[in-house]
C-alpha positions as a Markdown table, in Angstrom:
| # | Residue | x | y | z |
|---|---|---|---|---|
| 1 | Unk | 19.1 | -32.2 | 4.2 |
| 2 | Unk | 15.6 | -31.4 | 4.4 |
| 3 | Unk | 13.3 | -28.3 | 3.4 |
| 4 | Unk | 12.2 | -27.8 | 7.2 |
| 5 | Unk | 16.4 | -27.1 | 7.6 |
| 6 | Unk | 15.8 | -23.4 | 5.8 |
| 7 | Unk | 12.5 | -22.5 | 7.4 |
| 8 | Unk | 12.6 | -20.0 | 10.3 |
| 9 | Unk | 9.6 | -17.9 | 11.8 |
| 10 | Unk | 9.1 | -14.4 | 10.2 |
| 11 | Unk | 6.9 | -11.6 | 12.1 |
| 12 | Unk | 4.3 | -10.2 | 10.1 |
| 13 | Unk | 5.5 | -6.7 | 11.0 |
| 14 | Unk | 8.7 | -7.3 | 9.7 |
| 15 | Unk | 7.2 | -8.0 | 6.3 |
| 16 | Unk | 8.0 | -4.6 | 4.5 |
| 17 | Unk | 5.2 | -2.6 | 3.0 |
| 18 | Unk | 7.2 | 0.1 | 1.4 |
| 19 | Unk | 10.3 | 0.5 | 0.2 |
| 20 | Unk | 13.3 | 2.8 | 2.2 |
| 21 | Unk | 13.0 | 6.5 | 1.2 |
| 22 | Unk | 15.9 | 7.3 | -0.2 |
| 23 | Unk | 16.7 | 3.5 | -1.8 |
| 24 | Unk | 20.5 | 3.6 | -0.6 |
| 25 | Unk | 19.2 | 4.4 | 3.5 |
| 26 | Unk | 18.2 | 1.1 | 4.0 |
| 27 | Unk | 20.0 | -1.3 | 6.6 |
| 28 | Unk | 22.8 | -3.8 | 5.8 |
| 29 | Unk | 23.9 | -6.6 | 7.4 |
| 30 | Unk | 27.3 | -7.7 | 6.5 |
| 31 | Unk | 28.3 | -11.6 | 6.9 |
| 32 | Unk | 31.7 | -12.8 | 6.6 |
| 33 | Unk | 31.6 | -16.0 | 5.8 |
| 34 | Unk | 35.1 | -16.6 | 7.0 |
| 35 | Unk | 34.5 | -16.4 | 10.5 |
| 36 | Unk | 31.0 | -15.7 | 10.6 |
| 37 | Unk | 31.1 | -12.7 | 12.1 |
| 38 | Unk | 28.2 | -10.2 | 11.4 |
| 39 | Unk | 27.9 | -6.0 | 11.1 |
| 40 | Unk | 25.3 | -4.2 | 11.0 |
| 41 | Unk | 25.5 | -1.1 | 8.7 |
| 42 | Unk | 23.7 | 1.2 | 6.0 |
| 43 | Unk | 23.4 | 0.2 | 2.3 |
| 44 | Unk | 25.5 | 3.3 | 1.5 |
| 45 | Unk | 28.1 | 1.6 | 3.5 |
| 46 | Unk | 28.6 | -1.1 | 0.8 |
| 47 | Unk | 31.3 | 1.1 | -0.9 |
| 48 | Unk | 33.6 | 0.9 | 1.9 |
| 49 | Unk | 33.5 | -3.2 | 1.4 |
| 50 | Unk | 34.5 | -2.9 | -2.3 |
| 51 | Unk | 37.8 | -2.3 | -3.9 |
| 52 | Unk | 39.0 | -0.7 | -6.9 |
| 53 | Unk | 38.9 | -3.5 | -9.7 |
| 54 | Unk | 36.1 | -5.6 | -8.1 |
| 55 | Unk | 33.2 | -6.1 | -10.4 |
| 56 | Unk | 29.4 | -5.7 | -9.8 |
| 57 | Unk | 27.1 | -7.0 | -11.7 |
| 58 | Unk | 23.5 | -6.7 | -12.0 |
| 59 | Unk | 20.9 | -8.1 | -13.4 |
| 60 | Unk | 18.8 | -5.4 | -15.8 |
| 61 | Unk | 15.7 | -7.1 | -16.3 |
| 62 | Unk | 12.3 | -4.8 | -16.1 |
| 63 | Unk | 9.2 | -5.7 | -14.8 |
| 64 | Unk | 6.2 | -6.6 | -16.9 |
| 65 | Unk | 2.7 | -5.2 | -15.8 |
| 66 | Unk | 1.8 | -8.3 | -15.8 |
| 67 | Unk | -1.1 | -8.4 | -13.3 |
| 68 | Unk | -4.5 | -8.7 | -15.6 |
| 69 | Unk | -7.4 | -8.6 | -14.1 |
| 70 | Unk | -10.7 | -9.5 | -16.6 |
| 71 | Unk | -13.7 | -11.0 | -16.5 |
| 72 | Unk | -15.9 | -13.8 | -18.2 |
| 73 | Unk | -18.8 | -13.6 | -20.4 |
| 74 | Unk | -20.5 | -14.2 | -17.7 |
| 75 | Unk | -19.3 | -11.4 | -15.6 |
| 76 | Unk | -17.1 | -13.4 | -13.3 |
| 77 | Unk | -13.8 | -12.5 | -11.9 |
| 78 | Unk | -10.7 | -14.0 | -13.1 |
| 79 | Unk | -7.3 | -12.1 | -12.3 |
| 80 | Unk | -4.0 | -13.4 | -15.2 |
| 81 | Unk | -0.5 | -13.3 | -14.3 |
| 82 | Unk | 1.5 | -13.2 | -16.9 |
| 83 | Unk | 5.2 | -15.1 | -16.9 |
| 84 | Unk | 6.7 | -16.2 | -20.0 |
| 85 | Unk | 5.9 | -15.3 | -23.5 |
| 86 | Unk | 5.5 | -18.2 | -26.1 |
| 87 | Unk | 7.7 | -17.0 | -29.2 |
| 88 | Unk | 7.8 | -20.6 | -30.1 |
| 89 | Unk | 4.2 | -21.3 | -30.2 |
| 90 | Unk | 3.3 | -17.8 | -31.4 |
| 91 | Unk | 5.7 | -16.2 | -33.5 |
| 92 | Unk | 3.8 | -13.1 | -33.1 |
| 93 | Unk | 3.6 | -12.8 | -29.6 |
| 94 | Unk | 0.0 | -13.6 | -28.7 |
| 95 | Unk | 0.5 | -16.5 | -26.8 |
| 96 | Unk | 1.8 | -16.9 | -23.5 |
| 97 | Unk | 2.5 | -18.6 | -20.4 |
| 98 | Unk | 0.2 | -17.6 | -17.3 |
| 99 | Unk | -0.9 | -18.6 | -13.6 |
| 100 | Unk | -4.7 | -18.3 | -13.5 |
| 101 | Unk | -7.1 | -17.6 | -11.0 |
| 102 | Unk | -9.4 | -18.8 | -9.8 |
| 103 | Unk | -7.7 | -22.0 | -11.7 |
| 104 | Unk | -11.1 | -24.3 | -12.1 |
| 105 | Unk | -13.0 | -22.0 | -13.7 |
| 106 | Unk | -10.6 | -21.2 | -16.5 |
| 107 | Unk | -10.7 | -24.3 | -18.2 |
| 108 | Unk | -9.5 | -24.7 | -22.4 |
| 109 | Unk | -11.8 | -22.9 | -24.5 |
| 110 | Unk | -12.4 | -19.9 | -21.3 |
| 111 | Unk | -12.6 | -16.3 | -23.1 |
| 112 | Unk | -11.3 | -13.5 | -20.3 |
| 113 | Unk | -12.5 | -9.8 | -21.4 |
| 114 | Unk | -10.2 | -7.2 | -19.8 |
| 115 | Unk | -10.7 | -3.2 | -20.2 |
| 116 | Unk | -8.6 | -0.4 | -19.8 |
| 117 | Unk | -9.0 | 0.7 | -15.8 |
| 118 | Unk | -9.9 | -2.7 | -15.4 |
| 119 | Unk | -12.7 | -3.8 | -12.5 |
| 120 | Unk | -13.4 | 0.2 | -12.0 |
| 121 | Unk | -13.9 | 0.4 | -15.8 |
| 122 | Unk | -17.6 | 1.6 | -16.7 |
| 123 | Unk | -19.5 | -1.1 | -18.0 |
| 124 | Unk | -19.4 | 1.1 | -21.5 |
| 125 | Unk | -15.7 | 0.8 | -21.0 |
| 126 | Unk | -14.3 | -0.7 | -24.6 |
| 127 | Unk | -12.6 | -3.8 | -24.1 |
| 128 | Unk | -9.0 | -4.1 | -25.3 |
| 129 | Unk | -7.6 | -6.8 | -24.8 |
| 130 | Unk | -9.7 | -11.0 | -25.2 |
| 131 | Unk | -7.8 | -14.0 | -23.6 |
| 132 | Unk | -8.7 | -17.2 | -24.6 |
| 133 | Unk | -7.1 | -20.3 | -22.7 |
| 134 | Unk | -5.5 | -22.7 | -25.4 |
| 135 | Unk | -3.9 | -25.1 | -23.1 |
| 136 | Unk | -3.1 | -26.2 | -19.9 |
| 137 | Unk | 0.5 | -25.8 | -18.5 |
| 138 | Unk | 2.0 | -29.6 | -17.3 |
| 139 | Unk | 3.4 | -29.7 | -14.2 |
| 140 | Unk | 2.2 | -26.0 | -13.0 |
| 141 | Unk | -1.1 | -25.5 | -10.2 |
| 142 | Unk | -2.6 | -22.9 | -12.4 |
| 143 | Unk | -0.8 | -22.7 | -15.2 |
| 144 | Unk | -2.5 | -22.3 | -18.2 |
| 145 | Unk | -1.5 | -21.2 | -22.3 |
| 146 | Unk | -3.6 | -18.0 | -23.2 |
| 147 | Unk | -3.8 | -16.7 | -26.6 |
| 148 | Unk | -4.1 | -13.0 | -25.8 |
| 149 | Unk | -5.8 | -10.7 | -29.0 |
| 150 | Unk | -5.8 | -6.8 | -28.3 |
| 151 | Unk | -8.7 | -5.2 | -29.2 |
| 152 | Unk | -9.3 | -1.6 | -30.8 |
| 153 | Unk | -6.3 | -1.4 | -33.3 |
| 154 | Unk | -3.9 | -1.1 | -30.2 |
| 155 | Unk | -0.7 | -3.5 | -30.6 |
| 156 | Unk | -0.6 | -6.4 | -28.0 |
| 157 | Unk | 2.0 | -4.3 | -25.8 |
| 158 | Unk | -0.2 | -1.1 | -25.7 |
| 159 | Unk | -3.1 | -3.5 | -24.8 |
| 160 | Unk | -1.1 | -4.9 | -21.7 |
| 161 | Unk | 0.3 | -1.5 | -20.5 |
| 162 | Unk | -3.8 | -0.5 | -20.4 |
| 163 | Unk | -5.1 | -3.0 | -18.5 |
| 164 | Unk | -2.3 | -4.6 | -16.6 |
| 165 | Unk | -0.7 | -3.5 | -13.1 |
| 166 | Unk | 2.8 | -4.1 | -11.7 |
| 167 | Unk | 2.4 | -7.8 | -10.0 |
| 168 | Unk | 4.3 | -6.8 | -6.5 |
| 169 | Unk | 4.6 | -10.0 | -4.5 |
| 170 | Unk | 1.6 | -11.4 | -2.5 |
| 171 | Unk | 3.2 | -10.7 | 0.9 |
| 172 | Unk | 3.0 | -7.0 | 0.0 |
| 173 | Unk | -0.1 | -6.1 | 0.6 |
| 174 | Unk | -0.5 | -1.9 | 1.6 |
| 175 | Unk | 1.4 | -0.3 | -0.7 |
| 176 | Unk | -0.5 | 2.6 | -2.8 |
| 177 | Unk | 2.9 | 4.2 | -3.8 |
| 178 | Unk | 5.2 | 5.0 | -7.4 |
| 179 | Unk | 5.1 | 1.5 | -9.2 |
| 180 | Unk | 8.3 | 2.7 | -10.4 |
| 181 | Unk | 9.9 | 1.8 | -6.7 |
| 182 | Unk | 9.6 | -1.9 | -7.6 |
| 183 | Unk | 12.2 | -1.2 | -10.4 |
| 184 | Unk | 15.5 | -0.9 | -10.2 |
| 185 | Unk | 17.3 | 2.7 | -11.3 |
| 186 | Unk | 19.4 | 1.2 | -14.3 |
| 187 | Unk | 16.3 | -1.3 | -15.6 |
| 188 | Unk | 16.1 | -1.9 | -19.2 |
| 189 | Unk | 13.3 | 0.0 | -21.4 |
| 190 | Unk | 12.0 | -3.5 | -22.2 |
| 191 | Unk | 9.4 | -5.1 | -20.1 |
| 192 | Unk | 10.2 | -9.3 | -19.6 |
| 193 | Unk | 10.0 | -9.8 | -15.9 |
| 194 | Unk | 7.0 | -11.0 | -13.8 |
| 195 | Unk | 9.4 | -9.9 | -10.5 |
| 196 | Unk | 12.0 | -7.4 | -9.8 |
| 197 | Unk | 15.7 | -8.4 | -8.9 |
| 198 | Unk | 14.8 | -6.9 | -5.4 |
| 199 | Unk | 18.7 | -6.5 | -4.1 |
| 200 | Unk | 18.7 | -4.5 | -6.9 |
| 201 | Unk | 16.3 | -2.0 | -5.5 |
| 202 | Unk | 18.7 | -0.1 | -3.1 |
| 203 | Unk | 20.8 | 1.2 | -5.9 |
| 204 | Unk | 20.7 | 4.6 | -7.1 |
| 205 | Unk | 22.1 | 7.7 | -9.4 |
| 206 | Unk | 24.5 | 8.7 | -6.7 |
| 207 | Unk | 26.0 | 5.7 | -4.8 |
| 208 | Unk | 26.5 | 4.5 | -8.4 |
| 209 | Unk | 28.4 | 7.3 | -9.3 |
| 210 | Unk | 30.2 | 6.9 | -6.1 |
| 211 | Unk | 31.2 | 3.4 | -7.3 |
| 212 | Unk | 32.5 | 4.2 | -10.4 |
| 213 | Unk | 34.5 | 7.1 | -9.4 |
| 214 | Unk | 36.0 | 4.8 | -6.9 |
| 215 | Unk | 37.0 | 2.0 | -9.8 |
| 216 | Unk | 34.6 | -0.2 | -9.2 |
| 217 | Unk | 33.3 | -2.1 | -12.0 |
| 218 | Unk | 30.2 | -2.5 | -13.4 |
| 219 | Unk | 28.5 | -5.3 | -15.8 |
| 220 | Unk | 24.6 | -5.9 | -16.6 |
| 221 | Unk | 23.4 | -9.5 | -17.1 |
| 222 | Unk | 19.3 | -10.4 | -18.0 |
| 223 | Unk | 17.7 | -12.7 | -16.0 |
| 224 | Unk | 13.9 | -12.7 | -16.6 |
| 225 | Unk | 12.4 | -13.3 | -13.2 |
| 226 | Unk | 9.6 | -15.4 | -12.6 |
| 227 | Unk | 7.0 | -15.5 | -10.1 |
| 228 | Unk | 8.0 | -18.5 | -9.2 |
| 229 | Unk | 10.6 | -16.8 | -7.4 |
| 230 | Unk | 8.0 | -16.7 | -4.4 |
| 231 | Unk | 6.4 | -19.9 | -4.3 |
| 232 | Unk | 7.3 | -22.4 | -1.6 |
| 233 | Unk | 9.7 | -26.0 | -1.9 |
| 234 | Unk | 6.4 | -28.0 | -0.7 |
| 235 | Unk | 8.5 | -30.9 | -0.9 |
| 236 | Unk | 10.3 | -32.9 | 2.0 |
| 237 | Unk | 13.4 | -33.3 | 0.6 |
| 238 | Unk | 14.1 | -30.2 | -1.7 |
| 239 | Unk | 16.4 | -32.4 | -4.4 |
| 240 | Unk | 12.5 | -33.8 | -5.5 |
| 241 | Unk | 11.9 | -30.0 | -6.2 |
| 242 | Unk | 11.4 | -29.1 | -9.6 |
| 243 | Unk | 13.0 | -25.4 | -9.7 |
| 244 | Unk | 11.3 | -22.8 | -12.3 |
| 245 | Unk | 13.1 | -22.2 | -15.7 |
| 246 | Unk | 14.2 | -18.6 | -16.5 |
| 247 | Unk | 15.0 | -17.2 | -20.0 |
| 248 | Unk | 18.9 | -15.8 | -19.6 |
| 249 | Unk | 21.3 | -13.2 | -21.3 |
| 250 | Unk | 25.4 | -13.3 | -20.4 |
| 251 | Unk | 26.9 | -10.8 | -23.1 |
| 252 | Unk | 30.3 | -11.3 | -23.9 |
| 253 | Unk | 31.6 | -7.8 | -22.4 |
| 254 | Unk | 30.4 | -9.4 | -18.9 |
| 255 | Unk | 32.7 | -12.8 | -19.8 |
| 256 | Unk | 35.5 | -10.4 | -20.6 |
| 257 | Unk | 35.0 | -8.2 | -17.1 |
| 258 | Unk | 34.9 | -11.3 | -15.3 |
| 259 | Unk | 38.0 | -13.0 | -16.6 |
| 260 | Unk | 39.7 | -9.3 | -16.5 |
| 261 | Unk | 38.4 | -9.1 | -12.8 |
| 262 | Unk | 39.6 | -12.8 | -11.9 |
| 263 | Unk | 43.1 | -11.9 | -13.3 |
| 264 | Unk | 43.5 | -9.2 | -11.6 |
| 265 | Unk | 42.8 | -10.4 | -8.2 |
| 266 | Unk | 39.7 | -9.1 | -7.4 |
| 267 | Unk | 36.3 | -10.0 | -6.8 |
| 268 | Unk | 33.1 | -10.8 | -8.7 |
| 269 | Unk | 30.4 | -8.9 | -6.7 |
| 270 | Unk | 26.6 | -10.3 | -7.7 |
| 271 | Unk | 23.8 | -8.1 | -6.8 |
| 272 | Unk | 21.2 | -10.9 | -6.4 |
| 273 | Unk | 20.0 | -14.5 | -6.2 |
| 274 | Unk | 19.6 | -13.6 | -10.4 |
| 275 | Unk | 22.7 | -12.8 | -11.1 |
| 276 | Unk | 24.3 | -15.5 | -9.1 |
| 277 | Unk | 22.1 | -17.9 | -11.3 |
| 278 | Unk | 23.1 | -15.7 | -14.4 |
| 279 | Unk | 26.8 | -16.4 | -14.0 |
| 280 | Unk | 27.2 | -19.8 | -12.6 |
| 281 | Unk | 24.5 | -21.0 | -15.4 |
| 282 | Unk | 26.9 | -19.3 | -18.0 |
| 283 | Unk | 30.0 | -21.4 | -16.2 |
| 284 | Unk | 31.4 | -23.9 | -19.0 |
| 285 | Unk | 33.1 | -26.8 | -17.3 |
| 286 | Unk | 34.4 | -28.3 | -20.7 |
| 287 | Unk | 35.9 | -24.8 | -21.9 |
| 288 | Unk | 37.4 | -23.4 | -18.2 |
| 289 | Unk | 35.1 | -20.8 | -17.8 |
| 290 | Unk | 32.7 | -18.3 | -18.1 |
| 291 | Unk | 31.0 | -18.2 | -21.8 |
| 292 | Unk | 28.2 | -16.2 | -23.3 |
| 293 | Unk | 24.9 | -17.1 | -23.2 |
| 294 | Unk | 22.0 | -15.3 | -25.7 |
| 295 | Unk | 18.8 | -16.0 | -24.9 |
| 296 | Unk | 19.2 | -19.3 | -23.0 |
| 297 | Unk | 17.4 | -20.7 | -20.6 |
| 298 | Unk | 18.1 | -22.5 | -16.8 |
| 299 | Unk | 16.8 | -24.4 | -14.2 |
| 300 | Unk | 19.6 | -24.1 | -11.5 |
| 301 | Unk | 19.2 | -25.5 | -8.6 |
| 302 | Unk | 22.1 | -24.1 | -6.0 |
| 303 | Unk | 21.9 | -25.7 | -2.7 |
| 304 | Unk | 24.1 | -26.4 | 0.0 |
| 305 | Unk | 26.8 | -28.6 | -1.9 |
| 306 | Unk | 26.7 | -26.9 | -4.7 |
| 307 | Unk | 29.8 | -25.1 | -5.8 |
| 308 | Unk | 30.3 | -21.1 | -7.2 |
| 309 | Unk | 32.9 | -20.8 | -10.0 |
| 310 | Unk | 32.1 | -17.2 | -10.6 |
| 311 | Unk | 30.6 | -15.3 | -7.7 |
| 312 | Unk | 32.9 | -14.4 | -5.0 |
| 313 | Unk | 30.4 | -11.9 | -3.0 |
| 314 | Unk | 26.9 | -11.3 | -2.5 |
| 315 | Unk | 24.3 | -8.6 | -2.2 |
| 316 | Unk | 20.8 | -10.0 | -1.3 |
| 317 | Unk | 17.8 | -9.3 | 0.1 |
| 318 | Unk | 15.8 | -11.7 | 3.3 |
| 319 | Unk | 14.0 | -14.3 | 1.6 |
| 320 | Unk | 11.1 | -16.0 | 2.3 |
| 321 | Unk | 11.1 | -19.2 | 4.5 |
| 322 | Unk | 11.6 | -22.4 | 3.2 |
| 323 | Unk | 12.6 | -21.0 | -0.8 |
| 324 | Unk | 15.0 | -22.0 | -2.9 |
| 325 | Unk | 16.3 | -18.5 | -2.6 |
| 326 | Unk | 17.2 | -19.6 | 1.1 |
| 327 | Unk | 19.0 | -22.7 | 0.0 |
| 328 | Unk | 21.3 | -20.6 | -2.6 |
| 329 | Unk | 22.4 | -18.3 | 0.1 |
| 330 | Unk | 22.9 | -21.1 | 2.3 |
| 331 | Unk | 25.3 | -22.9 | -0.3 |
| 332 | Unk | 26.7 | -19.6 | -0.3 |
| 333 | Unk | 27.5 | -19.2 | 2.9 |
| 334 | Unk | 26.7 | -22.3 | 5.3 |
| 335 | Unk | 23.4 | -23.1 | 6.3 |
| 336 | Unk | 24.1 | -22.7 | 10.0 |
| 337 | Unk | 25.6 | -18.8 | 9.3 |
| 338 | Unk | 22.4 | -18.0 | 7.4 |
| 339 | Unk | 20.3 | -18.9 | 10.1 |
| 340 | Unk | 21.9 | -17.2 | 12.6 |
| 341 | Unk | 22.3 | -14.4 | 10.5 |
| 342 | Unk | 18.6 | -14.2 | 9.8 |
| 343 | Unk | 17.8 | -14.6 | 13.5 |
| 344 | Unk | 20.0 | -11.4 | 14.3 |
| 345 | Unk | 18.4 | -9.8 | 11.9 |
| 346 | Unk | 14.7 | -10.3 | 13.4 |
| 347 | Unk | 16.2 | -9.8 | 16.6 |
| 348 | Unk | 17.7 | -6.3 | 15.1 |
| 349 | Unk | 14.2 | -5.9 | 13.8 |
| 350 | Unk | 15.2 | -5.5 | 10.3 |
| 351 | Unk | 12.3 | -4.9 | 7.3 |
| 352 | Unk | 12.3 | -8.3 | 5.4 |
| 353 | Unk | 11.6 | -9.6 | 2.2 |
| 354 | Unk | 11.5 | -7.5 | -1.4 |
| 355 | Unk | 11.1 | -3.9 | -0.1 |
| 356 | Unk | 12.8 | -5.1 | 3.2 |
| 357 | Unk | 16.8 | -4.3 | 4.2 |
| 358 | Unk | 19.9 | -6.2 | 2.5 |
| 359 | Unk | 22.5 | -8.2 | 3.4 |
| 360 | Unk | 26.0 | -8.3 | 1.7 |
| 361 | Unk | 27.9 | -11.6 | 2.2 |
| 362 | Unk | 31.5 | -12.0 | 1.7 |
């Protein structure tokens, strides 16, 4: 197996810039993994390929304006992403986990001013939140540890939500619409994300509704996504690939809906690569089964080989060439269906990526 095996040539024009209007009217391309056989339908379609008793679950995470963009004492640029909040270096908050850039220039020691409105800010404009780099992170091209001090008597939160911007991925690159779009409809109030569970995204008020009043089931897990999520397996061989580590939450009311789904005979639905990784992460070997899992953290790596205990369906999104994301659909499915389901789909012309179409596999 190599990484070239799950790399495939995307059209720029396919990459989507917007999201569908309404959510629910995007395309959906159904696999069947039994066959392979492929349909092409709508997302409000998915109903008719759920029974009463199956389970959905999502992932409920929110996304973090995380995108801070300061500058230097000496008036330089420097743009902050943040990812992961350091609780266990700052029990206050302060300090947290961030890719930098530009990366050289924001060496230990580096102070980063950032103002509310930031670059458009007049020069008057009071500064309200002061980054100073503590660290760098090992093992992580930019990475850096930022001590983060709001400014003004604001709390560190308020600070953020002034200066920062939703972080949409770099491949998105036009959009000037609601920020709101890249969330999902049943998010959490709390912000902890640096991405959105993008299969997420075509959800909303009324096919849930529809759902429900059906009997399907419904279950939230918390996955907080990190912008890792986009980078690239740069490696050859994808087993040398160090995957990211993501803070997780399996409650026990999603064990019991499982085990009560299972028992039943019916299917564990997961609305994206997240809550795949929530559920098989929260698999116990030793105990049988599913078990709960509060604020704990994984590094799965699911690739062809690896095996699903919990998951019995799929709802994704297109992913980008060459991701990990590829190789967990592709253990999900087989490598060869995914390819040729992703070829169909260019050749259908379907809008890729995180405001792109879906694809349900079962």
């Amino acid at each position: 197996m190599r990484t070239d095996d799950f790399d495939y040539d995307l059209p720029e024009e396919l990459i989507a810039q917007a999201p569908a209007e309404p959510r629910d009217s995007c395309r959906l391309l159904v696999l069947h993994r039994e066959d392979g056989t492929i349909e092409h339908r709508r997302f409000t379609d998915v109903e008719q390929y759920l029974e009463p008793g199956d389970l959905l679950v999502v992932n409920r995470t929110r996304v973090l304006p995380a995108r801070l963009v300061g500058r230097k004492p000496t008036g330089a640029v420097c743009e902050t992403l943040l990812l992961r909040r350091r609780e266990d270096l700052d029990a206050l908050g302060g300090m947290w986990e961030c890719l930098v850039h530009p990366g050289k220039r924001l060496k230990q020691g580096a102070v980063v001013e950032y103002r509310a409105g930031g670059l458009h800010a007049p020069q008057n404009a009071p500064v309200v939140l002061v980054g100073e780099v503590v660290d760098f992170v090992e093992g992580s091209r930019g990475g850096r540890l930022v001590r983060f001090v709001p400014q003004g008597g604001r709390t560190l939160d308020e600070a953020i939500h002034d200066v920062g911007n939703v972080p949409l991925p770099p491949y998105i690159t036009d959009y000037k619409g609601d920020p709101e779009k890249y969330q999902t409809v049943y998010a959490m109030q709390e912000e902890h994300s640096a991405a959105a569970p993008t299969a997420g995204l075509h959800f909303t008020p009324g096919l849930m509704e529809r759902l429900r009043n059906k009997g399907i089931c419904w279950a939230e897990v918390e996955l907080e996504v990190g912008i890792d999520t986009f980078r690239l397996i740069e490696e050859d061989d994808p087993t040398k690939h160090v995957i990211h580590t993501e803070r997780y939450h399996v409650g026990q009311d999603v064990v019991d809906a499982v085990a009560e789904a299972h028992a039943s005979g019916h299917r564990v639905i997961a609305v994206g690569t997240t809550s795949v990784r929530s559920l098989e992460s929260a698999w116990d070997a030793h105990a049988g089964g599913l078990v709960p899992r509060e604020n704990a953290t994984t590094n799965l790596f699911l690739m062809p080989g690896s095996e699903f205990h919990v998951v019995d369906a799929m709802i994704t999104n297109f992913h980008v060439p060459r991701s990990t994301l590829m190789m967990l659909v592709s253990a999900f499915a087989t490598r060869e269906q995914i390819m040729d389901a992703y070829a169909e789909a260019i050749r259908e012309r379907y809008r890729m990526l995180s405001f792109g179409d879906a694809m349900l596999i079962v």
